[in-house]
KEKE-3310 file (N, C-alpha, C; in steps of 0.2 Angstrom, whole numbers, plus 5000, padded with zeros to 4 digits):
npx = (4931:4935:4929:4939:4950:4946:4946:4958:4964:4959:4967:4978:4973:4968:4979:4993:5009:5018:5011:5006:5004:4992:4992:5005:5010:5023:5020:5013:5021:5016:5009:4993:4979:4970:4957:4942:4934:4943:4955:4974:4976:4965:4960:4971:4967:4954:4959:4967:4956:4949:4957:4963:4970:4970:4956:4958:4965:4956:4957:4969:4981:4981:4990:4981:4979:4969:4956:4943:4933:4924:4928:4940:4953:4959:4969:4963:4955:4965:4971:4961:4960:4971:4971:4961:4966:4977:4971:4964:4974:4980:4971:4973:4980:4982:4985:4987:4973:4967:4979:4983:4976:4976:4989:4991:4978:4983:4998:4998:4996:5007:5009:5011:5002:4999:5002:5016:5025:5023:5031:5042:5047:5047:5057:5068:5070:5072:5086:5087:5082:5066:5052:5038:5035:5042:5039:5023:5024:5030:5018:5010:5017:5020:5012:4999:4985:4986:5001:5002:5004:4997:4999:5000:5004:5020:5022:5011:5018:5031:5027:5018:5032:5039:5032:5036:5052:5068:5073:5064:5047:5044:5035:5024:5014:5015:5023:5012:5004:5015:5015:5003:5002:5009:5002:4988:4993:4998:4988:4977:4980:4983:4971:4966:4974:4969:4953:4959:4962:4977:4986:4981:4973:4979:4991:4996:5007:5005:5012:5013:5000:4996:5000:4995:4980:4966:4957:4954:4948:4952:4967:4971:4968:4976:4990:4986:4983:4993:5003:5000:4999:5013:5017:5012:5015:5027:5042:5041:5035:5031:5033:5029:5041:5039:5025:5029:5041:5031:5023:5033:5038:5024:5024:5037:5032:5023:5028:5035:5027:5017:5020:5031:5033:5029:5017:5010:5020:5018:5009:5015:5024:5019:5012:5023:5032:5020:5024:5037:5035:5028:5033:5045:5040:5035:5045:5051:5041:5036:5027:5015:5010:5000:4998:5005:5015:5022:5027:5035:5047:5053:5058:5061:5065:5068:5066:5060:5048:5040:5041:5033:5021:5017:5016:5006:4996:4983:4978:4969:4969:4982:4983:4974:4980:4992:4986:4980:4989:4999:4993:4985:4973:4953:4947:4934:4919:4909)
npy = (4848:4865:4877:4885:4876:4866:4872:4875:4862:4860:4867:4859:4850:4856:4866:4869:4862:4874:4883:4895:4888:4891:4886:4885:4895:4909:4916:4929:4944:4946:4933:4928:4922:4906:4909:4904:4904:4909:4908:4913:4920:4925:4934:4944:4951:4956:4966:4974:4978:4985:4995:5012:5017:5011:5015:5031:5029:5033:5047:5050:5051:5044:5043:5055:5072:5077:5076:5081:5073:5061:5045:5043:5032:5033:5031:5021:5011:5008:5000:4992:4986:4980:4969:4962:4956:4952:4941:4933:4928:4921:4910:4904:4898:4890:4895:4901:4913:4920:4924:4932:4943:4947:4952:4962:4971:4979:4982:4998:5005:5014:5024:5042:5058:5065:5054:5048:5061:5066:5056:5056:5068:5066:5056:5063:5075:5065:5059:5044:5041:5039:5026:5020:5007:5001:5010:5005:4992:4999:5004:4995:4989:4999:5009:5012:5010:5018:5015:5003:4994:4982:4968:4958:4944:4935:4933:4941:4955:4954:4951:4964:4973:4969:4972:4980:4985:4984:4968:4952:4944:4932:4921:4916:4920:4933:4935:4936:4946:4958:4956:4958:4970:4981:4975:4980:4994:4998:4997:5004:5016:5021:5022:5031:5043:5044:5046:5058:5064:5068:5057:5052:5042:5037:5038:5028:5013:5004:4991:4984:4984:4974:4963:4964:4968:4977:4983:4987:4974:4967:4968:4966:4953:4947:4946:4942:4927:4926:4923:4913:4900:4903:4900:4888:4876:4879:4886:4899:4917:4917:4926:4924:4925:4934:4940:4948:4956:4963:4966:4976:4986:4994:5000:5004:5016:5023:5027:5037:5043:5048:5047:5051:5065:5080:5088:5089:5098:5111:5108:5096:5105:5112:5103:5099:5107:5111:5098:5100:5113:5108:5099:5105:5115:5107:5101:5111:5115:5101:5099:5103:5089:5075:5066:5054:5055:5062:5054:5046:5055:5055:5043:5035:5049:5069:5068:5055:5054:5066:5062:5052:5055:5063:5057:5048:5060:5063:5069:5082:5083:5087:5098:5105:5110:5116:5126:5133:5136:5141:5151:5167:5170:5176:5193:5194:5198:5209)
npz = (5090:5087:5076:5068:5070:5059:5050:5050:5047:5034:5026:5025:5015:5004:4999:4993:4992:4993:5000:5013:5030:5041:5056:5055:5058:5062:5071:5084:5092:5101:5110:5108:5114:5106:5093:5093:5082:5070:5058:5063:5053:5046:5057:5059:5044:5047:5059:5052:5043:5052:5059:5060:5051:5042:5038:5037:5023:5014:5010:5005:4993:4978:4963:4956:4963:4974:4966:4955:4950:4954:4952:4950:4957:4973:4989:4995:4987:4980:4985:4990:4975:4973:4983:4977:4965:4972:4979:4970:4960:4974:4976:4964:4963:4974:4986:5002:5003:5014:5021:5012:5007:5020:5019:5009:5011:5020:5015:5013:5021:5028:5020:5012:5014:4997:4992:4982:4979:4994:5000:4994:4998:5013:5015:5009:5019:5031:5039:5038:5028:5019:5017:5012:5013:5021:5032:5033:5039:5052:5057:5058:5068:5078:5079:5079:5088:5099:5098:5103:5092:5081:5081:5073:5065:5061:5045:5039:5042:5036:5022:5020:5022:5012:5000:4993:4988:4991:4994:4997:4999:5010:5009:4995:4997:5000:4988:4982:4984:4979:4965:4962:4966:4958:4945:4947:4950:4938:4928:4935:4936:4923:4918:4925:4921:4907:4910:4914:4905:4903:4896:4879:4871:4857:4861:4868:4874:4857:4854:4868:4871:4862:4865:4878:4881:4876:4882:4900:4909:4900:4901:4914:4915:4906:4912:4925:4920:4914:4923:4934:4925:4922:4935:4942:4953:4954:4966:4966:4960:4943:4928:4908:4899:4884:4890:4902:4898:4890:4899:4908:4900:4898:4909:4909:4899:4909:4918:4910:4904:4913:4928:4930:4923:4916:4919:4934:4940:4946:4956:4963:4969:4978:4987:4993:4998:5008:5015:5020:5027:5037:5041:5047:5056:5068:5071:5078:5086:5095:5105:5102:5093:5094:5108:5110:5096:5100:5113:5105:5099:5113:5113:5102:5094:5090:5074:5070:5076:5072:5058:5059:5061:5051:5041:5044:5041:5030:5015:5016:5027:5033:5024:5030:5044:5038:5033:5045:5053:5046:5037:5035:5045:5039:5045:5058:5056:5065)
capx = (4935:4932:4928:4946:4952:4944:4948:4966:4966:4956:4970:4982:4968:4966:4983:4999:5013:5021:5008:5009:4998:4989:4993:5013:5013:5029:5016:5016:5026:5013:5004:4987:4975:4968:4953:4937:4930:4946:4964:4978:4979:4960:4960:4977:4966:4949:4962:4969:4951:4948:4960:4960:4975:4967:4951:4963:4967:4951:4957:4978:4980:4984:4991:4981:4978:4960:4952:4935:4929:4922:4930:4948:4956:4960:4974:4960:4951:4970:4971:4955:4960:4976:4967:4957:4973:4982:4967:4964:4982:4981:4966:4971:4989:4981:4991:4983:4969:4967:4987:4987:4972:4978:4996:4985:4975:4989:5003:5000:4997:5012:5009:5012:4995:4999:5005:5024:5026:5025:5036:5049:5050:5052:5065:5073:5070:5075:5093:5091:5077:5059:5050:5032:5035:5043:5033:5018:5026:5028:5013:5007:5021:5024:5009:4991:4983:4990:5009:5002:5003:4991:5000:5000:5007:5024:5021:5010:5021:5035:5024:5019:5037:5041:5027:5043:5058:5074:5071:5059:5045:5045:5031:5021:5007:5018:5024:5004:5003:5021:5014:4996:5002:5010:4997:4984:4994:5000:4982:4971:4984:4983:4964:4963:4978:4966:4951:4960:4966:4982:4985:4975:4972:4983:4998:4996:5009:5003:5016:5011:4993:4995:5001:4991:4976:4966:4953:4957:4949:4960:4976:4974:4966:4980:4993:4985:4983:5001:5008:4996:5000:5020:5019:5010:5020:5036:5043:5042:5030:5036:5028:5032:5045:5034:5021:5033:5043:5024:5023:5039:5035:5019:5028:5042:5029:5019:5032:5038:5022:5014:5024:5038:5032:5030:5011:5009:5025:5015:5005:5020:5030:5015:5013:5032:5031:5018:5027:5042:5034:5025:5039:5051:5035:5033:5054:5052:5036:5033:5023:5009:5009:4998:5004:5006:5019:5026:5031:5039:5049:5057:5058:5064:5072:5061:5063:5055:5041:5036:5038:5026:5015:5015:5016:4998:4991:4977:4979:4965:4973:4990:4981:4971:4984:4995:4980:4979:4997:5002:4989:4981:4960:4948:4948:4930:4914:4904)
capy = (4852:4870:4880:4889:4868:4861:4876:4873:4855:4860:4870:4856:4845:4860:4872:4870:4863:4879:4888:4896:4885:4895:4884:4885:4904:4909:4918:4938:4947:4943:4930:4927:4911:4906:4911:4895:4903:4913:4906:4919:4926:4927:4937:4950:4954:4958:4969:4977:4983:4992:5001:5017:5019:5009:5021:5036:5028:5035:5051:5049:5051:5037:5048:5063:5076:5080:5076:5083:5066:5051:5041:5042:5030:5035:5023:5014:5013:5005:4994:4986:4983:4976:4963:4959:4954:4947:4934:4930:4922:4915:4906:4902:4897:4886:4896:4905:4918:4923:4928:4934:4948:4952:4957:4967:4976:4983:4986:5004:5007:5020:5029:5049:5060:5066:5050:5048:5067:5067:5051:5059:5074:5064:5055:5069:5076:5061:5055:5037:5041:5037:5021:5018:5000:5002:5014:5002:4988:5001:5006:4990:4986:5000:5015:5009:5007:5021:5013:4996:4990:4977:4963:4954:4937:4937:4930:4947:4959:4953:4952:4971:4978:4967:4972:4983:4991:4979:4962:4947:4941:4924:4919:4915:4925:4940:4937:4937:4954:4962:4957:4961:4977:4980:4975:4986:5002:5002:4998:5009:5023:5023:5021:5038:5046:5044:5049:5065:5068:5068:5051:5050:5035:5034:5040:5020:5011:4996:4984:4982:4984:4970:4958:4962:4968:4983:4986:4988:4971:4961:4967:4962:4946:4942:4948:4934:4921:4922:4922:4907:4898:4901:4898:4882:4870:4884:4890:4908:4917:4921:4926:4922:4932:4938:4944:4952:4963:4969:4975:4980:4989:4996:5001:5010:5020:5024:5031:5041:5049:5049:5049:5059:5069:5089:5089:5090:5100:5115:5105:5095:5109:5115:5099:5097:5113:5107:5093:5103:5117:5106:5097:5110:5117:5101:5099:5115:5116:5095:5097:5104:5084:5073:5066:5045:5057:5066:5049:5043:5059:5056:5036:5035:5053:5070:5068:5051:5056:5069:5059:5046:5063:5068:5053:5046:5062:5064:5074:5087:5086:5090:5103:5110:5111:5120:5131:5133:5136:5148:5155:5172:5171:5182:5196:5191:5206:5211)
capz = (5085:5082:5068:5067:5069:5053:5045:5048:5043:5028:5023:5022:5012:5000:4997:4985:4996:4992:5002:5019:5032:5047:5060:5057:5058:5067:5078:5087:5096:5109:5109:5110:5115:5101:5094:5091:5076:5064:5059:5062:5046:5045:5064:5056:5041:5052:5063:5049:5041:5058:5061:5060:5047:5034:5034:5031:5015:5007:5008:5003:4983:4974:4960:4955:4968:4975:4961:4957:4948:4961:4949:4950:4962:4981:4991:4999:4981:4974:4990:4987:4969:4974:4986:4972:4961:4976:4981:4963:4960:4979:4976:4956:4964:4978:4990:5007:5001:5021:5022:5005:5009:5026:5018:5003:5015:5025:5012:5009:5029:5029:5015:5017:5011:4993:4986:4980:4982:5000:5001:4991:5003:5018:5011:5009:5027:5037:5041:5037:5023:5021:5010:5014:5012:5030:5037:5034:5044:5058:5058:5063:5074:5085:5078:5077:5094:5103:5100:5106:5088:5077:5086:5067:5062:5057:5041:5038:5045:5031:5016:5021:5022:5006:4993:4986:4989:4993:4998:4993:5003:5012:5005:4990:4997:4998:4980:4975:4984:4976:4958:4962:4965:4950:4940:4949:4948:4931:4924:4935:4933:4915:4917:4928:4916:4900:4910:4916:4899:4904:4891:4873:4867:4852:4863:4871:4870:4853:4856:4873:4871:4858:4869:4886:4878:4873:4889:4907:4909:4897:4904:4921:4915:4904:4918:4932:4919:4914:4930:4935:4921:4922:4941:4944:4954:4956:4973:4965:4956:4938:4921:4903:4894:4881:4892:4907:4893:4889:4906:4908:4895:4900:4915:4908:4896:4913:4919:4907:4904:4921:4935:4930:4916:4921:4918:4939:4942:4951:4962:4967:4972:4982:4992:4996:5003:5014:5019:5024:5033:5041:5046:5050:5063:5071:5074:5083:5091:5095:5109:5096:5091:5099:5114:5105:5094:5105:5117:5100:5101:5116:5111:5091:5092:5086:5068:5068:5078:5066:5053:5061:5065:5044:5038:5045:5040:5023:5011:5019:5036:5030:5020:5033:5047:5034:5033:5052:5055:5040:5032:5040:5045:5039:5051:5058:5056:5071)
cpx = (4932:4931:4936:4949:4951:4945:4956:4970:4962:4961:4977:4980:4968:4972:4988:5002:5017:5017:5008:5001:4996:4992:5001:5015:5018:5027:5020:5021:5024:5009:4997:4985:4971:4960:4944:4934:4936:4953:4967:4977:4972:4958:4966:4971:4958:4953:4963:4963:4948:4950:4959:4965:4973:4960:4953:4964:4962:4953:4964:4975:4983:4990:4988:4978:4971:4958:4947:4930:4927:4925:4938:4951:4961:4966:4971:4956:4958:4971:4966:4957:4966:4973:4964:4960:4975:4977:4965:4971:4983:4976:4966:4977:4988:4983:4984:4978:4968:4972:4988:4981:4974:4985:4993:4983:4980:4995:5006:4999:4998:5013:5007:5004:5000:5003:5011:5026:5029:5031:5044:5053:5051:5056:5069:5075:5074:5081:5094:5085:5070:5056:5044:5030:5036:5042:5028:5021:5027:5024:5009:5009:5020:5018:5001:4991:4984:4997:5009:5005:4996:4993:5000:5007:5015:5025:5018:5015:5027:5031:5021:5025:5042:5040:5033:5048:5066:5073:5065:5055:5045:5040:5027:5016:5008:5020:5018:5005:5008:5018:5007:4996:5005:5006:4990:4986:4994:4992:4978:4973:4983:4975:4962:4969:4972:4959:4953:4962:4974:4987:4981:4977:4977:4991:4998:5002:5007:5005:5014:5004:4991:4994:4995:4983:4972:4962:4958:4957:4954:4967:4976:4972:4974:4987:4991:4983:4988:5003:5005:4999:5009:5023:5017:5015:5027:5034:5043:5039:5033:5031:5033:5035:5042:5030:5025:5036:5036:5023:5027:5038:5030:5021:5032:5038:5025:5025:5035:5033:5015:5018:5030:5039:5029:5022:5007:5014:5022:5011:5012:5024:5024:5015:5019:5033:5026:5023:5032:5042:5032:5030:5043:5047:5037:5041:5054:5047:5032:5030:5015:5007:5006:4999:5008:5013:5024:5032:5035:5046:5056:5059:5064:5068:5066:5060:5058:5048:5039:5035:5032:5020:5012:5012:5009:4994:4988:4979:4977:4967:4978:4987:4979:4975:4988:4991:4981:4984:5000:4999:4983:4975:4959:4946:4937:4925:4911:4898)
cpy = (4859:4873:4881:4880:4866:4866:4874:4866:4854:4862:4863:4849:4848:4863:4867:4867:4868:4884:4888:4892:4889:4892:4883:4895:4905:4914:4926:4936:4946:4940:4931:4921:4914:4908:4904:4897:4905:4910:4913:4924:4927:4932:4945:4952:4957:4965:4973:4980:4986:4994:5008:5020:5018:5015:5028:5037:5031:5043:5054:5049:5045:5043:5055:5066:5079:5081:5077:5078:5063:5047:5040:5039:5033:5028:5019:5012:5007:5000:4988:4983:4978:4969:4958:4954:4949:4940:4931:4924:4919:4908:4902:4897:4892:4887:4901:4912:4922:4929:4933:4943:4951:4955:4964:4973:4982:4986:4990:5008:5014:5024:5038:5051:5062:5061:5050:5054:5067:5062:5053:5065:5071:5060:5058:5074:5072:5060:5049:5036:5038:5032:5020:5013:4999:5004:5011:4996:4993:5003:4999:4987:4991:5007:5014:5007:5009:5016:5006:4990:4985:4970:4958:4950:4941:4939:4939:4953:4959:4953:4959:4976:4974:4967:4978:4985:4984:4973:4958:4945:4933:4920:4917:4920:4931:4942:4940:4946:4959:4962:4960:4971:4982:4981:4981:4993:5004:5002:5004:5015:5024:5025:5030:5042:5048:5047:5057:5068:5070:5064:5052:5044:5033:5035:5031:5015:5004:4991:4981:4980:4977:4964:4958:4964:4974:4987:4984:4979:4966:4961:4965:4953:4942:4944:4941:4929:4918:4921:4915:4902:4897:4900:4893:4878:4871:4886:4897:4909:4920:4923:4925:4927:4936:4946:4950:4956:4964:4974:4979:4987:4996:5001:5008:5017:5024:5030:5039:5047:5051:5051:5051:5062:5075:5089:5094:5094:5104:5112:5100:5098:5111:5111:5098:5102:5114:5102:5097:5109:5114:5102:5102:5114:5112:5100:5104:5118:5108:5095:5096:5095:5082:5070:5058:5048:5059:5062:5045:5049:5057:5046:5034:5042:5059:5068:5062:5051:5061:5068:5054:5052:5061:5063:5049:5051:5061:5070:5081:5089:5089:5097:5109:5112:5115:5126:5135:5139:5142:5152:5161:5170:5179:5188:5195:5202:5206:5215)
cpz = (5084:5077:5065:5067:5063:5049:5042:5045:5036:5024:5020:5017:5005:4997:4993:4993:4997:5000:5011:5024:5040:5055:5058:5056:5063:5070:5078:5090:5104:5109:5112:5111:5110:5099:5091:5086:5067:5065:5061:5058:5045:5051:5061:5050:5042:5056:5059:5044:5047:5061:5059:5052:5040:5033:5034:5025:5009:5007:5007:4996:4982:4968:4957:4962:4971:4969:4961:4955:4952:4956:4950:4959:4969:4983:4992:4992:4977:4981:4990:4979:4968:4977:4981:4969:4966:4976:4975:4962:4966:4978:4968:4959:4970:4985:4995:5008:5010:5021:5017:5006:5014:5025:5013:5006:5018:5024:5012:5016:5030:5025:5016:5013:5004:4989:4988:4983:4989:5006:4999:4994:5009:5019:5012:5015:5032:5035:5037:5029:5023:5017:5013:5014:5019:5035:5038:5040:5053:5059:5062:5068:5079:5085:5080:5087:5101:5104:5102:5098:5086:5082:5078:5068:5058:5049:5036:5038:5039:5025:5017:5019:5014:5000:4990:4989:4988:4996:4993:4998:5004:5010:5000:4990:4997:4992:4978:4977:4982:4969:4958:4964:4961:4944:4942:4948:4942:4927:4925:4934:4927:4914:4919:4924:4911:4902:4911:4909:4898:4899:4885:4872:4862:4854:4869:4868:4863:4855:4861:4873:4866:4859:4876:4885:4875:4877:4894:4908:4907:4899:4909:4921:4909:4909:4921:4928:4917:4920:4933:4932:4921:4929:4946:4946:4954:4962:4971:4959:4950:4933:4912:4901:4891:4887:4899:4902:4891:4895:4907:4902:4896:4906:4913:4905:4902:4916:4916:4906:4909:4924:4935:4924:4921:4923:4928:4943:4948:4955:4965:4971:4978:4988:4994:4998:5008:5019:5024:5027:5039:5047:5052:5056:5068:5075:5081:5090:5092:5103:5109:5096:5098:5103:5114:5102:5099:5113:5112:5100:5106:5116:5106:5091:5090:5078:5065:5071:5074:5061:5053:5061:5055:5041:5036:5044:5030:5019:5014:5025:5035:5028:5025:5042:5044:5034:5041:5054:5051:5037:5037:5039:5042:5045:5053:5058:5063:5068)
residu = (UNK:UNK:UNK:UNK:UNK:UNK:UNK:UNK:UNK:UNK:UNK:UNK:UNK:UNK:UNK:UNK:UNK:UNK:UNK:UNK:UNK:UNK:UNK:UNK:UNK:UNK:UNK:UNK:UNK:UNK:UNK:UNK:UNK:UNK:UNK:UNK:UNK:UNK:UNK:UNK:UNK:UNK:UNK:UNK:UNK:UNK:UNK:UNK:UNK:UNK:UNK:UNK:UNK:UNK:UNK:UNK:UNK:UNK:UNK:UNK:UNK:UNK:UNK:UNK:UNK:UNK:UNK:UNK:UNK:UNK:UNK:UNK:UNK:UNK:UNK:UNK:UNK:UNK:UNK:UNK:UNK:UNK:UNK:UNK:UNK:UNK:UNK:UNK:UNK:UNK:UNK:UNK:UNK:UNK:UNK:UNK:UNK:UNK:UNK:UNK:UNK:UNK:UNK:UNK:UNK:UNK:UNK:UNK:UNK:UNK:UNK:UNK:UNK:UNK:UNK:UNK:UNK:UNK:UNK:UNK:UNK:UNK:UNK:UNK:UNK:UNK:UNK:UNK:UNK:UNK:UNK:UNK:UNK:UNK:UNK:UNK:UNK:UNK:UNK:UNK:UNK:UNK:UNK:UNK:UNK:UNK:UNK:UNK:UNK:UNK:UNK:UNK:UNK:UNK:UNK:UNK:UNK:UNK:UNK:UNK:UNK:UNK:UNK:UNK:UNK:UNK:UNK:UNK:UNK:UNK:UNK:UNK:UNK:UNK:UNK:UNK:UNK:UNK:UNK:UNK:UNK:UNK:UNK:UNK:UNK:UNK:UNK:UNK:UNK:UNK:UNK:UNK:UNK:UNK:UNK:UNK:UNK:UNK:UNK:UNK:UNK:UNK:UNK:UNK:UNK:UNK:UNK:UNK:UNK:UNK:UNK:UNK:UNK:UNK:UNK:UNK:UNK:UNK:UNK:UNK:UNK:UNK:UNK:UNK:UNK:UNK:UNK:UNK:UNK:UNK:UNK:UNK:UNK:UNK:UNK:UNK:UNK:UNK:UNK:UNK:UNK:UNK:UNK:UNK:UNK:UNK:UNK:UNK:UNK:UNK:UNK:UNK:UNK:UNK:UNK:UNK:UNK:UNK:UNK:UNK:UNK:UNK:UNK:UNK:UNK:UNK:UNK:UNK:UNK:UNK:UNK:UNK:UNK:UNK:UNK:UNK:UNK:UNK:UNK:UNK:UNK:UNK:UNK:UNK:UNK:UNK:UNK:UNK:UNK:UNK:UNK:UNK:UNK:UNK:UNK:UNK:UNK:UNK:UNK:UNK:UNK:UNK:UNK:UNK:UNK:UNK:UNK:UNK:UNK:UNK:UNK:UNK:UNK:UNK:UNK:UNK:UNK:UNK:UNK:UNK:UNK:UNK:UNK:UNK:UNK:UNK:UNK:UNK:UNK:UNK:UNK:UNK:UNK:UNK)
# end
């Protein structure tokens, strides 16, 4: 028996009937022979921290924009925090901790360089519209690898295009990383808010804070202990009333005085003015793109090949390709 063997009959000694089991994976798109040391979902989440998409992520915004602190969270910085959350409740919940990290890892995949912003501009650009929930799935279906894709587990590939938008995922291990992502954002959002000054402290909401708690700690601790606690021995992960109208809560406050409050208005306009010169170049001069794009192009159509193009770029490359392309040089001295 090899190692990847006793793991897999460990799993049905150990997990929640609810939980997804590695040897019933409804398998890639291309299979592979199997491997003597790693289950599936343990070999997909290997895959997915060496690509090249995920170490991108360290330099995508999470929410504030080129921050000059080292402190304020990066995507790859809120993607580790999610993992954290997700494998917490899988491993509290009995359910697949492998699966439930290699969906985690790879959620935020397709996310554009400045955050939402740049999301909400190619939205706005394409035809059939842009979500980064979907983008992420293509990325590891048809982008990563020059076009070969990740070759990921179904199993993965749906808890990916399911941590938000329309839709539920088919699994528990998906639900961990839908709520684990939830929780991560609204806390460390609020945490990098209050360092930037953006939030004061007495501008928080009470009511909420009274229930979830009063540091970063306590809130995500009473967050995964409700959920644990109201989801023990359920097909579906829920939380108690109380504590869900907190977050909800918390959430809506987040909103109101974060992510759609003016504070960032001038730099939003700036990056969305990126996006769509950048675009509007690329529609017309797509040969510019590198040649992975460019065979998307003449595949998916040009607008989805430049959005595939924008989409995987960083903040800085976005930045400095705008720079490139629009912005006159220093006439140089002799």
């Amino acid at each position: 028996m090899t190692i990847r063997e006793r793991t897999e009959q460990a799993e049905y000694l150990l997990l929640s009937p609810f939980a997804a089991h590695a040897a019933e994976t409804r398998g890639r798109e291309h299979p592979l022979d199997p491997c003597g040391l790693r289950t599936d979902y343990q070999r997909d989440r290997d895959r997915v921290i060496h690509c090249k998409s995920f170490r991108r992520l360290k330099f995508k915004t999470q929410v504030f924009l080129s921050p000059e602190g080292d402190h304020y969270r990066t995507r790859l910085t809120h993607t580790l925090e999610v993992s954290q959350v997700a494998r917490t409740l899988a491993r509290s919940l009995r359910l697949n901790e492998d699966l439930t990290e290699a969906i985690a890892l790879g959620h935020d995949l397709g996310h554009t360089p400045f955050g939402h912003i740049g999301e909400r501009t190619l939205n706005s650009l394409l035809p059939d519209g842009f979500r980064h929930n979907e983008q992420s799935r293509r990325v590891v279906e048809k982008l990563e690898r020059d076009g070969e894709g990740l070759n990921l587990t179904w199993e993965v590939r749906d808890g990916i295009e399911h941590h938000s938008g329309d839709g539920a995922p088919a699994t528990l291990e998906g639900e961990c990383v839908q709520k684990a992502d939830r929780i991560a954002y609204l806390n460390h959002d609020m945490d990098d808010a209050l360092r930037a000054g953006v939030l004061k402290p007495f501008e928080l909401p009470a009511d909420c804070l009274r229930i979830l708690g009063k540091t970063h700690g306590e809130r995500i601790d009473t967050m995964i202990s409700d959920i644990v606690s109201s989801s023990e021995g359920q097909p579906h992960l829920t939380m108690s009333p109380v504590v869900g109208a907190a977050m909800d809560g918390l959430r809506e406050f987040m909103f109101d005085k974060v992510y759609r409050d003016g504070w960032r208005d001038p730099e939003e306009r700036r990056c969305d003015y990126i996006i769509r010169a950048l675009f509007d170049y690329f529609c017309h001069h797509p040969a510019e793109m590198p040649e992975e794009y460019i065979m998307i192009t003449y595949r998916d159509g040009l607008e989805r090949g430049v959005a595939d193009f924008l989409s995987g770029m960083t903040d800085r490359y976005a930045t400095r390709r705008f720079t490139e392309l629009f912005v006159p040089s220093s006439f140089p001295a002799f």
